[in-house]
BAKESE-851638 format. One line per field, with one value per residue (C-alpha): residue number from 1; x, y, z. Coordinates in pm, whole numbers, plus 50000, padded with zeros to 5 digits. Each point is the difference from the previous one (the first is absolute). Layout:
# residues N
nr: [NUM, ...]
east: [X, ...]
north: [Y, ...]
up: [Z, ...]
This chain:
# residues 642
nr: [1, 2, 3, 4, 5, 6, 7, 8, 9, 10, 11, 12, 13, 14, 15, 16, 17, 18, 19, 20, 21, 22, 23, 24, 25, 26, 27, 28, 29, 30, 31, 32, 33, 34, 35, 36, 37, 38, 39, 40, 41, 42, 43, 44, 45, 46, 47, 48, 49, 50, 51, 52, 53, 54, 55, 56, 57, 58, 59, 60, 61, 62, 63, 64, 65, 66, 67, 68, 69, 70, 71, 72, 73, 74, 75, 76, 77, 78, 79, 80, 81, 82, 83, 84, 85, 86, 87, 88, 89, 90, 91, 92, 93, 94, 95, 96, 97, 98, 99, 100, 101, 102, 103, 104, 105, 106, 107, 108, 109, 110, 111, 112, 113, 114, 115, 116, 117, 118, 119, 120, 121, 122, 123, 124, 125, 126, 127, 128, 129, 130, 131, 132, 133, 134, 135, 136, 137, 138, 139, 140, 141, 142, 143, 144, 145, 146, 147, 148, 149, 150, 151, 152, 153, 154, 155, 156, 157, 158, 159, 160, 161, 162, 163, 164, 165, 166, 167, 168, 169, 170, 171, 172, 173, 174, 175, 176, 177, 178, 179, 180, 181, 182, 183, 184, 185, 186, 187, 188, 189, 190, 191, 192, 193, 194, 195, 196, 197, 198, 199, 200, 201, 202, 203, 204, 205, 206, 207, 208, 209, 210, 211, 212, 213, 214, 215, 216, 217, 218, 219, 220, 221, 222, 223, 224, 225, 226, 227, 228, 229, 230, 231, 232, 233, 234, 235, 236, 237, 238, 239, 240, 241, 242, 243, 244, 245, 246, 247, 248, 249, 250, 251, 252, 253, 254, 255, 256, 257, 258, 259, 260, 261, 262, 263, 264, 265, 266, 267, 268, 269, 270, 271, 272, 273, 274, 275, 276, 277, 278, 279, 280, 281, 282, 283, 284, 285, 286, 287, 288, 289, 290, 291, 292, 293, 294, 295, 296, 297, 298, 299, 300, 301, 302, 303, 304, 305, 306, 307, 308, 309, 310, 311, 312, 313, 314, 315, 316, 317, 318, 319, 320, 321, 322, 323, 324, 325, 326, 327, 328, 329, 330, 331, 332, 333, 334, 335, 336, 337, 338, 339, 340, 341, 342, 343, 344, 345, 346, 347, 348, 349, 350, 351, 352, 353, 354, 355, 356, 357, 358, 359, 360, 361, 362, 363, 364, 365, 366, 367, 368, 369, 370, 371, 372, 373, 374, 375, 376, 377, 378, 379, 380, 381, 382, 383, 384, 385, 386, 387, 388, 389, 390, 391, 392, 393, 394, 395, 396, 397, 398, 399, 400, 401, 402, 403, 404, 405, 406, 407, 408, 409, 410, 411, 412, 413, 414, 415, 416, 417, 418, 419, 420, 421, 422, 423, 424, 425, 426, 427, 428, 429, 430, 431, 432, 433, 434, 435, 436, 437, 438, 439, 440, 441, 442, 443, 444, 445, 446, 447, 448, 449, 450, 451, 452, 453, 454, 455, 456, 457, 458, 459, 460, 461, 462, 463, 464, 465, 466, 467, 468, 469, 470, 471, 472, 473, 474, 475, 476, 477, 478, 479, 480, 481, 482, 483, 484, 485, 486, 487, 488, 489, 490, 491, 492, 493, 494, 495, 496, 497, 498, 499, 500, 501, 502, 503, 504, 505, 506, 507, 508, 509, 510, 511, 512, 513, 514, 515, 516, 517, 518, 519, 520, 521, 522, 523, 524, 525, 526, 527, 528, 529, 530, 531, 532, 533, 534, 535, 536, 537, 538, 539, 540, 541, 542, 543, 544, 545, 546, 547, 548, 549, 550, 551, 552, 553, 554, 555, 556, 557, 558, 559, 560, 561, 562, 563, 564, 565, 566, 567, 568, 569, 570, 571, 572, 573, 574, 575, 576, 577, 578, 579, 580, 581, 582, 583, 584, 585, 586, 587, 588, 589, 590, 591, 592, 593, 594, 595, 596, 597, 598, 599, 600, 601, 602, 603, 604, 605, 606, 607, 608, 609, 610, 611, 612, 613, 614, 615, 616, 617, 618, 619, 620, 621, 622, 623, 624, 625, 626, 627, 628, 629, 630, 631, 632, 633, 634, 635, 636, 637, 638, 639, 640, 641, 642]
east: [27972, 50273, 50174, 50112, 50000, 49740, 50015, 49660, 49887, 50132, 49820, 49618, 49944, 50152, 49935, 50029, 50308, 50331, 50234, 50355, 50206, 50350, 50263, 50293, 50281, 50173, 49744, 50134, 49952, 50166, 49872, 49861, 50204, 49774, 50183, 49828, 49691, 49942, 50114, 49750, 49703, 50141, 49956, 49604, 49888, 50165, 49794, 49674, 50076, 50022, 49690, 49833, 50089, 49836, 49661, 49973, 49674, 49784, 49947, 49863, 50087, 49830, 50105, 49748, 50078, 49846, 50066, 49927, 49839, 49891, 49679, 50128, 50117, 50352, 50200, 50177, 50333, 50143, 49670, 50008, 49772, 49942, 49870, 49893, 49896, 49691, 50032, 50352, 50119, 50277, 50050, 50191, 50075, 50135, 49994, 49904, 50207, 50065, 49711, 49752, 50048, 50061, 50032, 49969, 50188, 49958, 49742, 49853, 49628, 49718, 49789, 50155, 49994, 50161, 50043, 50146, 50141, 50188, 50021, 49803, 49708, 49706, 50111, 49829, 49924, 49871, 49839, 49923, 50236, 50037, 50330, 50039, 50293, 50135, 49687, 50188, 49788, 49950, 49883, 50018, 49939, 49926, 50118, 49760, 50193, 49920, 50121, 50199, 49813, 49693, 49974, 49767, 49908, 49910, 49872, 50129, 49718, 50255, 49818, 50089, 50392, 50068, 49770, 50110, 50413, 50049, 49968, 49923, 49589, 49881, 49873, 50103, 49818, 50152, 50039, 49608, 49854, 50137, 49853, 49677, 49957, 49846, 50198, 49950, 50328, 50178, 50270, 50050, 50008, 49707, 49897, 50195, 49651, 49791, 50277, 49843, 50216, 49948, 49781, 49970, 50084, 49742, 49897, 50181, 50133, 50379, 50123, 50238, 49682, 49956, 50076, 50131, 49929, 50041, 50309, 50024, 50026, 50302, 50181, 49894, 50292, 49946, 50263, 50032, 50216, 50155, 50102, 49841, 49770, 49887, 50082, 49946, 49994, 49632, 49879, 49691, 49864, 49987, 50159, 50216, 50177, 50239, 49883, 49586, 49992, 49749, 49839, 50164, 50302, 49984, 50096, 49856, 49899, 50055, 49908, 50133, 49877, 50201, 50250, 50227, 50304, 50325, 50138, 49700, 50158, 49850, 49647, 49714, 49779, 50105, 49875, 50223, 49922, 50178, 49985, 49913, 50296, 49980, 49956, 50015, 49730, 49929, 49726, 49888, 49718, 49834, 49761, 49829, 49793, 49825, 49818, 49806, 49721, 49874, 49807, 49871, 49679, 50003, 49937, 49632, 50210, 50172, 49664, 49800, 50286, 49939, 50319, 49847, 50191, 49905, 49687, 50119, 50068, 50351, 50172, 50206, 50393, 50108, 50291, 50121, 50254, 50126, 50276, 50101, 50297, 50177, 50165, 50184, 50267, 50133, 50326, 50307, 50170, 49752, 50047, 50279, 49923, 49670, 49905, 49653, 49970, 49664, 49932, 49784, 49809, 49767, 49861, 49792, 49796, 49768, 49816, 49870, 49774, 50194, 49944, 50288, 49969, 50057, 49963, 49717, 50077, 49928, 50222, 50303, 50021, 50037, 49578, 49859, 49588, 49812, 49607, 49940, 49898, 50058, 50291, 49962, 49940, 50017, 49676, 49778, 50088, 49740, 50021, 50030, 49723, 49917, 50171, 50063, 50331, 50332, 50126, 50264, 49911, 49658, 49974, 49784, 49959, 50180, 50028, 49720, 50130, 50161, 50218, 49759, 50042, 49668, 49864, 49893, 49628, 49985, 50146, 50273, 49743, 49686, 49768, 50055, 50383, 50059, 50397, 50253, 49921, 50384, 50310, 50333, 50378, 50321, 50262, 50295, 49741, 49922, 50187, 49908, 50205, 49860, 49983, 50331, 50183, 50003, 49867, 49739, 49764, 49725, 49696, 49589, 50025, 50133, 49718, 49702, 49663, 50189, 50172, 50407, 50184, 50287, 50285, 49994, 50167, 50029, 50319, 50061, 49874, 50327, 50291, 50207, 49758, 49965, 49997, 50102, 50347, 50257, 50128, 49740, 49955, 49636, 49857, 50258, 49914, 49672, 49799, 50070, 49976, 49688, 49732, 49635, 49760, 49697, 49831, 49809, 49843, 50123, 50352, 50053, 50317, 49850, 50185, 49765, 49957, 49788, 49953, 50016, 50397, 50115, 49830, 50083, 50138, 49781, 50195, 50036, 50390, 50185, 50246, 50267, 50073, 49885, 50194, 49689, 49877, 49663, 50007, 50063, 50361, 50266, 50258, 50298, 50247, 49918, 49819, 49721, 49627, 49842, 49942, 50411, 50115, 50212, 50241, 50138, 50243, 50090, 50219, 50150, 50221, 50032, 50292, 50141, 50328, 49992, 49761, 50174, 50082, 49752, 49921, 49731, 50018, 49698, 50017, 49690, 50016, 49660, 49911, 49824, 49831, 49750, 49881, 49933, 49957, 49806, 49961, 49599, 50074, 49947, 50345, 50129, 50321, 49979, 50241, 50105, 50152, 50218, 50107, 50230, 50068, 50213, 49987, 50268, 50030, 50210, 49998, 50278, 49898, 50328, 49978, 50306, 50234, 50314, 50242, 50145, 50190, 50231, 50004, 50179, 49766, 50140, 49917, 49671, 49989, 49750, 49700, 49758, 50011, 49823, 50154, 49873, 50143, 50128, 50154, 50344, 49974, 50054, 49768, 49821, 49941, 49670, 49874, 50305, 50310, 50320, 50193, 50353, 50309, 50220, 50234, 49748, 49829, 49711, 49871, 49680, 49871, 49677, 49763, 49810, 49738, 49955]
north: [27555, 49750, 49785, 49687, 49635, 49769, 49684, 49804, 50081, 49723, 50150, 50078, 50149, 50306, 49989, 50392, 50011, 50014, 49784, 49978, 49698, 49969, 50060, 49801, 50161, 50011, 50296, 50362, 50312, 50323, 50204, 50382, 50253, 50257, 50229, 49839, 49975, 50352, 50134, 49786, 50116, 50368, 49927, 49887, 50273, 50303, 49852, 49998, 50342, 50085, 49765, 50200, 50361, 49998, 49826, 50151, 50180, 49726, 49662, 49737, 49683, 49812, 49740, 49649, 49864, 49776, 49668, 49650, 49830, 49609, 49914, 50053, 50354, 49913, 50207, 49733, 50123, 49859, 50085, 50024, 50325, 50064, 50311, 50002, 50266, 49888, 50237, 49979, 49618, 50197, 49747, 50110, 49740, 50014, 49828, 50073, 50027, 49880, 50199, 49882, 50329, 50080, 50329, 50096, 50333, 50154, 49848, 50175, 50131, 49748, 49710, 49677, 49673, 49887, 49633, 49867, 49628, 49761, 49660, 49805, 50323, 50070, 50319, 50286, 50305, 50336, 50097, 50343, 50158, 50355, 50167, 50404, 50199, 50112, 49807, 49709, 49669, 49794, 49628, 49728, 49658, 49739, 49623, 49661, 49699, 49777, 49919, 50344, 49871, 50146, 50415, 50187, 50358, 50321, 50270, 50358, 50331, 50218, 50325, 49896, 50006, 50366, 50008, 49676, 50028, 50382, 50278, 50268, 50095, 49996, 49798, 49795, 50034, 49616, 50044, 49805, 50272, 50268, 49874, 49909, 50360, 50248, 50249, 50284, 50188, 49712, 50105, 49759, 50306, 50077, 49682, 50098, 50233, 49650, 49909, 49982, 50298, 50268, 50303, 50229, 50361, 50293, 50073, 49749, 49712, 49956, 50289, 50084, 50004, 49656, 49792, 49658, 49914, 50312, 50072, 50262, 49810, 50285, 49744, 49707, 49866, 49798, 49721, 49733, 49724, 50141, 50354, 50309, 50202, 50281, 50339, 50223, 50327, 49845, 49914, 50253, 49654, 49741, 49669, 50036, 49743, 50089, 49808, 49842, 49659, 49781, 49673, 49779, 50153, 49918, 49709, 50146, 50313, 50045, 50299, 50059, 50233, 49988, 49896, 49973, 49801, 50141, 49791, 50159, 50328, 50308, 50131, 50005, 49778, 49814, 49892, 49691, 49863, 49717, 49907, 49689, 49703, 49748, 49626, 49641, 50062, 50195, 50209, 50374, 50222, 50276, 50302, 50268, 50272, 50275, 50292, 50178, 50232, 50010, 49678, 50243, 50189, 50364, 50221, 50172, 50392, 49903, 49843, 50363, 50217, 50063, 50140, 50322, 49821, 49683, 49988, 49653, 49967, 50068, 49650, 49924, 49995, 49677, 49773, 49720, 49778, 49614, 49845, 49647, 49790, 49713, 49754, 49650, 49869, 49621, 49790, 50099, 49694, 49796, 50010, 50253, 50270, 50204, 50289, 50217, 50315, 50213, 50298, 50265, 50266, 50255, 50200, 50294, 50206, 50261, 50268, 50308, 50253, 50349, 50376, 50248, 50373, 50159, 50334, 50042, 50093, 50368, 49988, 49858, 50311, 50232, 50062, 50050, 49991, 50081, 50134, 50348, 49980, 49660, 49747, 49730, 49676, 49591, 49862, 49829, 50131, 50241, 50347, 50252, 50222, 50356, 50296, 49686, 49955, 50295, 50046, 49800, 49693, 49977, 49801, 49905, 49707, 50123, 49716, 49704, 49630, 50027, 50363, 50243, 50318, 50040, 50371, 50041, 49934, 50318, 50290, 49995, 50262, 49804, 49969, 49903, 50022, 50367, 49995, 50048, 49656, 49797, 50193, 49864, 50150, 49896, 49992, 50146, 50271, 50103, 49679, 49622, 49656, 49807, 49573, 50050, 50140, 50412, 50310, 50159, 50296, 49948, 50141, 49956, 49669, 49895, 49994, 49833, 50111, 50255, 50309, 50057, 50166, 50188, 50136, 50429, 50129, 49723, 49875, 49698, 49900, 49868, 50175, 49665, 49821, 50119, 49641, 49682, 49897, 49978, 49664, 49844, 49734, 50113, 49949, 49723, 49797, 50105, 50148, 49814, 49631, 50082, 49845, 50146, 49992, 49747, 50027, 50332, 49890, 49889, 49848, 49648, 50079, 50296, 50275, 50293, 50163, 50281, 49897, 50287, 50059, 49626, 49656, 49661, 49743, 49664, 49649, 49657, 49942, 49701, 49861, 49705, 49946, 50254, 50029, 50101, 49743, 49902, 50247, 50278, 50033, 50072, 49700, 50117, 49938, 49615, 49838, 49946, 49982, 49730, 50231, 49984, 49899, 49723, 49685, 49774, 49704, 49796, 49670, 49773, 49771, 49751, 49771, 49691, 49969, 49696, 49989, 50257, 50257, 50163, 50348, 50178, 50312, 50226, 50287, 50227, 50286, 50236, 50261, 50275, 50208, 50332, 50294, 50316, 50347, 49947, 50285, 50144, 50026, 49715, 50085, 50136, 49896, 49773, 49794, 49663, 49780, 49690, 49797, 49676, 49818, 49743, 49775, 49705, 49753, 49728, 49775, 49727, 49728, 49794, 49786, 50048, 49678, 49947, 49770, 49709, 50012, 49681, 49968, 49741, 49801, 49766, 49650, 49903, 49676, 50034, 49951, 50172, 50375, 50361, 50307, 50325, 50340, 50246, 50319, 50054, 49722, 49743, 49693, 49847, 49617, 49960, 49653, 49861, 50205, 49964, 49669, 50076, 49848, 50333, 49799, 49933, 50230, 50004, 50263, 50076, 50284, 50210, 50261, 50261, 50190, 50372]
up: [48160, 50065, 49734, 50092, 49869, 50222, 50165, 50087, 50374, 50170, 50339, 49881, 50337, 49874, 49636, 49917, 50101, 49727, 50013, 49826, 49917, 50123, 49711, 49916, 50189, 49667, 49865, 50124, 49794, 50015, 50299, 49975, 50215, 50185, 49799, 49649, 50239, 50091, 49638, 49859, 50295, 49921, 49646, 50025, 50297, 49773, 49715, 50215, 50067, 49646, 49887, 50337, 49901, 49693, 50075, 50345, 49812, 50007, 49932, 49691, 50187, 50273, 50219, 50131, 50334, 50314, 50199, 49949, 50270, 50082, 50114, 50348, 49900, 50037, 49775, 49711, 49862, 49648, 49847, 49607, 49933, 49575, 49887, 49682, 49763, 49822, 49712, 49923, 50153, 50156, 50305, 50315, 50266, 50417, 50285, 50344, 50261, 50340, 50144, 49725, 49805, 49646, 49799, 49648, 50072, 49630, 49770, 49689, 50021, 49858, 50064, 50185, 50111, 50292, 50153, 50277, 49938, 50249, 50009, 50273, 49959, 49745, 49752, 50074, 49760, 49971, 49658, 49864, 50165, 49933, 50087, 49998, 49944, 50335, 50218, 50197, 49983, 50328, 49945, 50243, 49917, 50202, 49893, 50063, 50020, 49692, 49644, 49837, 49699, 50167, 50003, 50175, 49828, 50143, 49754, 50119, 49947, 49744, 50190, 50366, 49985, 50077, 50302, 50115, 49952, 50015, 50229, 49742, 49943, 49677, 49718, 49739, 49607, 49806, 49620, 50022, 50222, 49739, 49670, 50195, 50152, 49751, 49901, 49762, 49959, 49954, 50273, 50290, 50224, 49959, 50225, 50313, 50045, 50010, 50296, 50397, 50193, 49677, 50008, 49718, 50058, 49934, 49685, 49836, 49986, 49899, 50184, 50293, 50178, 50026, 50272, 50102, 50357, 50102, 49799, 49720, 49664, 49944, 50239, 49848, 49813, 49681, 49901, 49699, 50039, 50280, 49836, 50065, 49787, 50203, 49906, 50310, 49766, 49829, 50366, 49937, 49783, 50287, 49973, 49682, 49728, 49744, 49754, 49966, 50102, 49865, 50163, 49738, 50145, 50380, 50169, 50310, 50172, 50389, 50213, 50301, 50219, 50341, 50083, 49673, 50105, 49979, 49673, 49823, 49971, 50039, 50086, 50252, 49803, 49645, 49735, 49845, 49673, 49863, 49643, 49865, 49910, 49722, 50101, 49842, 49789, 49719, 50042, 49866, 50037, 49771, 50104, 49815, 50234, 49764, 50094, 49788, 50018, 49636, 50206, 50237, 49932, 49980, 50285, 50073, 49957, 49693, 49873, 50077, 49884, 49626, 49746, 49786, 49769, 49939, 50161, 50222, 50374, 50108, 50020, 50304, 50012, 49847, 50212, 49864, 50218, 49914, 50229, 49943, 50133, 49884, 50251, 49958, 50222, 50024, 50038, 49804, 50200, 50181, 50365, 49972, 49776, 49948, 49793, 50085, 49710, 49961, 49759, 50068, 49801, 50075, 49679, 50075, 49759, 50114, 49782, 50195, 49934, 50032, 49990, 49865, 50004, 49699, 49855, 49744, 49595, 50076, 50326, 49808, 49781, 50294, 49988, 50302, 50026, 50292, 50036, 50121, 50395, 50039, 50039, 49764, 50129, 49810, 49887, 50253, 50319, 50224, 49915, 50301, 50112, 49856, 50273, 50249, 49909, 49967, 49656, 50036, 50050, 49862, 49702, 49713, 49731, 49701, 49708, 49946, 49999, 49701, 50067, 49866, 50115, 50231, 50128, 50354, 50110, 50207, 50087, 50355, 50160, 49863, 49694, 49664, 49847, 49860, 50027, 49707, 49918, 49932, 50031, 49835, 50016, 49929, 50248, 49762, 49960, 49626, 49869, 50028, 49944, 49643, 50031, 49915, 50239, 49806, 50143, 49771, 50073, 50245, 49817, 50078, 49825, 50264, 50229, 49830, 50134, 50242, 50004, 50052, 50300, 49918, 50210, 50079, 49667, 49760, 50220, 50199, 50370, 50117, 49816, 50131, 49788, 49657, 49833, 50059, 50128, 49797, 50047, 49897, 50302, 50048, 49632, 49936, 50307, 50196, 49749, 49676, 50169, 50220, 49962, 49850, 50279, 50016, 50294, 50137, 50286, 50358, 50032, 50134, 50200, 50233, 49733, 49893, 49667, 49855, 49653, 49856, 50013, 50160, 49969, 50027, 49818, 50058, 49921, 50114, 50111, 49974, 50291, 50002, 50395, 50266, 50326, 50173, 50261, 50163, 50266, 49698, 50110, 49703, 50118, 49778, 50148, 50179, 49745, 50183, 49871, 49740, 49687, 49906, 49658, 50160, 49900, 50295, 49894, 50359, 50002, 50314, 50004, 50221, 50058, 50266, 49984, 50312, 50240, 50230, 49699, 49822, 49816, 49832, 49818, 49836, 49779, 49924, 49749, 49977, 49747, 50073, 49769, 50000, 49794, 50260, 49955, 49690, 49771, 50034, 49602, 49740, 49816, 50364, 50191, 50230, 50252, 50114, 50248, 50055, 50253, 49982, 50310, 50058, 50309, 50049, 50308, 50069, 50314, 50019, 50298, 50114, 50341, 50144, 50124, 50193, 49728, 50061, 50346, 50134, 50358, 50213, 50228, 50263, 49982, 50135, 50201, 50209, 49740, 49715, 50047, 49842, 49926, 49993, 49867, 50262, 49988, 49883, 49796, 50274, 50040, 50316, 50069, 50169, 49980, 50260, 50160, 49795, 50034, 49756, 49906, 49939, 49788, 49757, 49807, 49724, 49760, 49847, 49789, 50160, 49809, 50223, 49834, 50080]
């Protein structure tokens, strides 16, 4: 863009062409050495570099460009081309140039209007037009001669600007498209699978397995806002996010498949999210999602499975899950400064129905029981044939529903039970442990409706085992906090028991946050998976400075939280996990510009003239060849737009 004061077109035959007025020979300014020049041009490329260096990773801006032609097609020059954003009034302004070109080289993501204005031509316009961080925009427009207060608009499809203007395959999901789309787990990710090009892996979907256009989703690399948030060490789960993103949280979602350009960063394929920007008006958004299944009915095994105890169908495993998000963004500053926050919260309950193996009240006192001929088995589970079977591993039904010591039916050889009916001994020998924690005689009492084993002599049957240790740790700890069993019959979790000596301990457990994810993967370590106890707070900032200078920053800090390794134990010990992180970007636009520089021009007699910019800072008179008086000389300022 050149600066310069205007004179009327004298000669309309040419009227794109610039012209200067002659100065008063009186008007000279101090003239720039090419010493100051190249100390200043030093001073803006090493600043490129640096501005270069550290976004070489990607890219959050994007850039509109195209021609202006007549109805003739003849390129027009000195075109005024507006783009304005329609959610934030940010306006940026340039002209075209001698070829009927013009650039917007760095322009924020969002939805535009552009027009093209020049006196002598109708205005022309494109509405709805939707710009995408690192997607160049191509629009031509073609002027009719007529009144400029006349405009002619075009309406541009939002979803046909990345095949249209890019190279790269893929598709592009608008903030629209992601509220519309059902989603479940509430994570934007989750809808790169609804994406043309994607193809889940075996098994499951969510894995390294899957695959994007032939490319392993382990290559896929996910960004937001132009930063990274893959970890390659969690590649086994597919395309990968630090943090859940939610749709009140995206501006837009764009997969690429092939190629990614280079300014993208790394990766086969990506994934690039971009999160959502205040605007001019204040606006906000609320959303509750709940989940659960005390709604559902129960299921036909639970309803046919009857408790000894109560005498009512099993119920199933309660889960319990409510997420809900809070967004509101507007202007701090209208058309300058906006502000987008949204808080997050997932809060998940689930009660589940669990089986803990416990010694019975006989067992805890060092009493073991056992049937003559027969290893005891749990109550209702098939018995094992008479001489079908070897000794040891042919079992019986010793104890009814409720733990009652039950005889065999028949003998191990066959016919009706004739054995030594129940056998009981202690495992210190002639001594037993009391409820609290004291050895006391082990005596015939011992043993109701059986008979007591002793060891050879009176003695002990493991001299390294007379009684119970002597620190303590195994009454103080295991024995005196476990739990009295409740349950004889079979186990829920796949354990076994033979009732007679251990049994289970049957209770509904309560969880805050699992790490466990739909596939039935523990995700400890990434966060991934709905059923987290989680809190998200997420603000951006967005502020103009001038139309060339511009920066946004966003700052996102997650909470993680999960109980795991849950004690099989109502007063048991059990674990937990956390997770906090943080993820911070910051993208400062600035449209580099040569200042100020004073050249000398000879005098121009021979007529209007147009400049143009050329290497090396020199300039290049193309309308008529150079007619100059060498002892005159005129000055003017000139502005060149990187």
């Amino acid at each position: 863009m050149v600066t310069r004061p205007f004179t009327k077109f004298a000669n309309e035959a040419h009227p794109p062409a610039l012209r200067f007025p002659r100065l008063p020979d009186t008007l000279r300014l101090p003239i720039l050495s090419w010493g100051d020049i190249m100390q200043r041009v030093s001073s803006i490329a090493t600043f490129v570099c640096i501005i270069w260096a550290g976004s070489a990773f990607a890219q959050v801006n994007s850039s509109i460009g195209g021609i202006v032609q007549d109805p003739s097609k003849a390129l027009i020059p000195g075109v005024t081309i507006t783009a304005t954003n329609t959610q934030t009034g940010v306006v940026s302004t340039t002209l075209t140039n001698e070829a009927g070109a013009y650039n917007f080289p760095a322009i924020l993501p969002g939805i535009y209007k552009l027009t093209a204005s020049l006196t002598g031509f109708k205005t022309s316009a494109y509405d709805e037009v939707n710009v995408s961080p690192a997607n160049p925009v191509r629009l031509n427009f073609k002027l009719e001669v007529g009144n400029a207060s006349t405009s002619v608009d075009v309406t541009v499809a939002a979803d046909s600007i990345l095949a249209s203007s890019s190279a790269s395959i893929g598709e592009v999901l608008t903030s629209k498209r992601v509220t519309d789309l059902p989603l479940v787990t509430n994570n934007v990710l989750d809808l790169v699978r609804v994406l043309p090009g994607y193809r889940e892996g075996y098994a499951t979907a969510g894995t390294s397995l899957d695959t994007f256009a032939g490319q392993p989703s382990t290559t896929v690399n996910t960004t937001r806002d132009g930063l990274s948030v893959t970890d390659g060490r969690f590649s086994i789960n597919g395309v990968f996010g630090t943090t859940t993103v939610t749709p009140d949280l995206v501006g837009e979602v764009r997969l690429i498949l092939t190629p990614v350009d280079a300014e993208s960063g790394r990766g086969n394929a990506q994934v690039q999210i971009f999160t959502r920007s205040g605007t001019n008006r204040y606006s906000g958004s609320a959303v509750w999602n709940v989940r659960n299944t005390a709604l559902d009915p129960n299921t036909w095994l639970n309803n046919h499975t009857i408790d000894p105890n109560t005498g009512k169908p099993a119920e199933r495993n309660w889960y319990n899950n409510h997420e809900y998000s809070v967004a509101y963004g507007g202007p701090i500053k209208k058309n300058q400064t906006f502000f987008y926050a949204l808080w997050e919260q997932n809060i998940h309950r689930e009660r589940v129905l669990v089986d803990g193996s416990v010694l019975t009240d006989t067992a805890k006192l060092g009493v073991m029981r056992w049937y003559d001929g027969w290893n005891p088995q749990r109550y209702g589970v098939a018995n094992t044939a008479p001489s079908a079977t070897p000794a040891a591993t042919r079992v019986m039904t010793a104890v009814d529903a409720l733990g009652n010591p039950v005889p065999p039916l028949y003998n191990p050889t066959g016919g009706a039970y004739t054995g030594a009916g129940l056998q009981c001994a202690s495992v210190f020998g002639t001594s037993r442990l009391d409820p609290g924690g004291n050895m006391v005689p082990f005596g015939p009492a011992d043993c109701p409706g059986g008979s007591i084993v002793l060891p050879p002599g009176g003695g002990v049957w493991d001299p390294n085992r007379p009684s119970l240790d002597s620190t303590g740790y195994i009454y103080k700890i295991l024995l005196k906090n476990m739990p009295t069993a409740n349950y004889f019959g079979a186990m829920v979790n796949g354990l076994t028991s033979d009732g007679l000596n251990t049994a289970t301990i049957r209770w509904v457990r309560s969880r805050n946050g699992s790490d466990v994810d739909a596939n039935g993967i523990s995700q400890t370590t990434t966060g991934l998976g709905d059923d987290w106890a989680r809190k998200q707070f997420n603000i951006k900032i967005d502020h103009n400075f001038t139309a060339k200078h511009k920066i946004s920053g966003s700052y996102t800090l997650e909470t993680n939280f999960a109980e795991l390794n849950q004690s099989s134990w109502p007063n048991g010990y059990s674990g937990e996990v956390s997770r906090k992180p943080h993820v911070v970007t910051v993208n400062f636009t600035s449209r580099l510009f040569f200042p100020p520089l004073k050249a000398r021009i000879p005098q121009m007699e021979c007529g209007h003239f147009f400049l143009t910019p050329r290497s090396s800072l020199t300039f290049q008179c193309i309308d008529r060849p150079f007619c100059f008086d060498s002892s005159r000389v005129y000055e003017f300022t000139a502005v060149e737009e990187l």
